[in-house]
LUMMIGU-728454 format. One record per residue: x, y, z of N, C-alpha, C in turn. Coordinates in steps of 0.05 Angstrom, whole numbers, plus 5000, padded with zeros to 4 digits. Atoms other than C-alpha are relative to their C-alpha. Example, Ala and Ser with C-alpha at 12.3 -4.5 7.8 and 13.67 -1.06 7.14 Angstrom:
! residues 2
501849765000524649105156501850245000;498449764999527349795143498550225014;
! end
This chain:
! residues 161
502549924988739388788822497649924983;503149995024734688558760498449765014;501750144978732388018821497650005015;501049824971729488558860501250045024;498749954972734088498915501850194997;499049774997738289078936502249855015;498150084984745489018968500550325015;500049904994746589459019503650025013;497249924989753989659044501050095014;498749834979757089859108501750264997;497649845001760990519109501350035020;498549944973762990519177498449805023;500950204980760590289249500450245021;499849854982758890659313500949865028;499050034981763090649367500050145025;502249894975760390739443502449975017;498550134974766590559476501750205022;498649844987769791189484498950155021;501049804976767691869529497550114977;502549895021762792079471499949774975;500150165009760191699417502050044969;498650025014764291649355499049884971;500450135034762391489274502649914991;496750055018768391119251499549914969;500550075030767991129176501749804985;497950175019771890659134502350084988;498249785015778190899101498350014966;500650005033774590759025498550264998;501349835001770491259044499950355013;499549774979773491759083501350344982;500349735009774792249027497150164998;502649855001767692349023498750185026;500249874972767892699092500450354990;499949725005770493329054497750214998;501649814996766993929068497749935029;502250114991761893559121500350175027;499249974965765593899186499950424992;500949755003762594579152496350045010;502449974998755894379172499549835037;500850174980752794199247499249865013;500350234991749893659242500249864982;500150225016749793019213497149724992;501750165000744192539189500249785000;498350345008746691809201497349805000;502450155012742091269168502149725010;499550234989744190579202498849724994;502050295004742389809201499449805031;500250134982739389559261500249705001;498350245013743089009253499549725027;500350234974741088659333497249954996;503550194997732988609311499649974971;500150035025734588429236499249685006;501150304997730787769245497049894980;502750105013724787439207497750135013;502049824983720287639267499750305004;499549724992723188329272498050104968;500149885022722088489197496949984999;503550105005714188109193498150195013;503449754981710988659245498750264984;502049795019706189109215498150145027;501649894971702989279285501649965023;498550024974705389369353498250005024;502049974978701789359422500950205014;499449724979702490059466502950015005;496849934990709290129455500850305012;500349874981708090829482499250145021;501450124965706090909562497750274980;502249805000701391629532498149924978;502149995019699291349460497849814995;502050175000694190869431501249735007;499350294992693790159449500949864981;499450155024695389949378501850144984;499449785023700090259324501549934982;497850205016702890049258503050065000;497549954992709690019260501750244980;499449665011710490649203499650195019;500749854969707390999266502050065022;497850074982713990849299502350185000;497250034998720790929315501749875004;499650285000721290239318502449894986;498150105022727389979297499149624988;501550255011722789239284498950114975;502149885029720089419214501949804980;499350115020720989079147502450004987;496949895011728289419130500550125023;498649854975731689569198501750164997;498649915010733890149180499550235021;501249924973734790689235501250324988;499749795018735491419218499150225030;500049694974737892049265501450175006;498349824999740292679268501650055017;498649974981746192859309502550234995;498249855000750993379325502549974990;497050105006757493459295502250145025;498549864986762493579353503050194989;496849845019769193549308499649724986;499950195020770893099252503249914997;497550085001777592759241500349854969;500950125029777792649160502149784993;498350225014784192239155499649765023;501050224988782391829218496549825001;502949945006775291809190498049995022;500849934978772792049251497950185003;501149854985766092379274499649965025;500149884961765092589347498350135004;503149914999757392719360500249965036;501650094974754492779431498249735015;501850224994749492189424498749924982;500150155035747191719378496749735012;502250194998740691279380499949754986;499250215020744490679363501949855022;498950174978748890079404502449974984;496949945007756089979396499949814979;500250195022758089649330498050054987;502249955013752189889296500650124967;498349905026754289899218497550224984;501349755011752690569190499849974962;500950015018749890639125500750214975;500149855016749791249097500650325017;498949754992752092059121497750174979;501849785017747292599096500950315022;500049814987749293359116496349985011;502949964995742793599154499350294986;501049775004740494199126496450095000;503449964992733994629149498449964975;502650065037731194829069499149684995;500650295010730794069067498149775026;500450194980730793699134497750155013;502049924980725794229182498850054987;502550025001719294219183499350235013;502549634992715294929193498549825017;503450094992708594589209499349775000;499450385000710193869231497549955017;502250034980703993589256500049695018;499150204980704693099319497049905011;502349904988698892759357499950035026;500949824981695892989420502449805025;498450214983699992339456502950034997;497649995003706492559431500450315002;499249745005705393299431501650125025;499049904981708693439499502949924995;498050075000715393129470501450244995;499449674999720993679465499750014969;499949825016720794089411502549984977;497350055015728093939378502049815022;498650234991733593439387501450125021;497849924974737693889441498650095021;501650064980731893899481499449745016;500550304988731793119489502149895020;497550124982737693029532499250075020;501249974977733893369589498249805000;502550104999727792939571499549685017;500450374996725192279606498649774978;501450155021724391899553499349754999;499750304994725491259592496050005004;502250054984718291429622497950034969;501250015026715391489548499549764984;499450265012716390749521498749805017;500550204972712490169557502249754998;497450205007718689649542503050165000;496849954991725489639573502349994986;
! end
């Protein structure tokens, strides 16, 4: 690393194929699952690995990528998985865990099949929630928490298909 470059390392890969979505971990790493299926959710940090491109990484601005906010917004502003390090990051339920088949079993995942996972973080509130998260006025009608979004139209939120 005395280059400056960083290597980054797959631990697993998400798999869409089944009836729910699935974290399949690697076996190298599948003792590190201990204890994880004591907590509800999971924080999976990913590599958007289909807009890892020259063009994807160079954007620093976007045009109204959403239908209520401004016409312009840098792409920190986002949830963009186009940014400088496609790196995609999202909490999700733990349904059950399977530690020797290194198996999680979440509800839904904000990620496409084959999508090599990065990194596992328990979620915990003292750390992860936010009391007094401030949103702006164009996003403030979104729900409230992640088990509110599965009702939500979120298709109608995004101006790009």
């Amino acid at each position: 690393m005395t280059d400056g470059r960083y290597e980054l390392r797959p631990i697993g890969r998400v798999d869409l194929s089944g009836e729910t979505p699935v974290l399949r971990v690697d076996e190298p790493y599948r003792p590190a699952l201990e204890g994880l299926s004591d907590f509800g959710h999971v924080v999976v940090l990913f590599w958007c690995h289909l807009v890892d491109t020259d063009e994807g990484r160079s954007l620093a601005t976007c045009d109204r990528p959403y239908t209520k906010g401004p016409d312009r917004l840098g792409i920190f502003a986002t949830r963009s998985e186009a940014r400088p390090n496609p790196i995609g990051i999202t909490p999700v339920s733990i349904l059950r865990i399977d530690p020797a088949e290194g198996t999680i079993h979440v509800p839904y995942i904000d990620a496409v099949d084959s999508t090599p996972i990065l990194d596992l973080k328990p979620y915990t509130p003292a750390i992860d929630r936010i009391r007094d998260a401030r949103t702006p006025d164009w996003c403030a009608h979104w729900p409230a928490c992640q088990e509110d979004s599965a009702s939500f139209d979120w298709a109608s939120e995004f101006t790009f298909e």
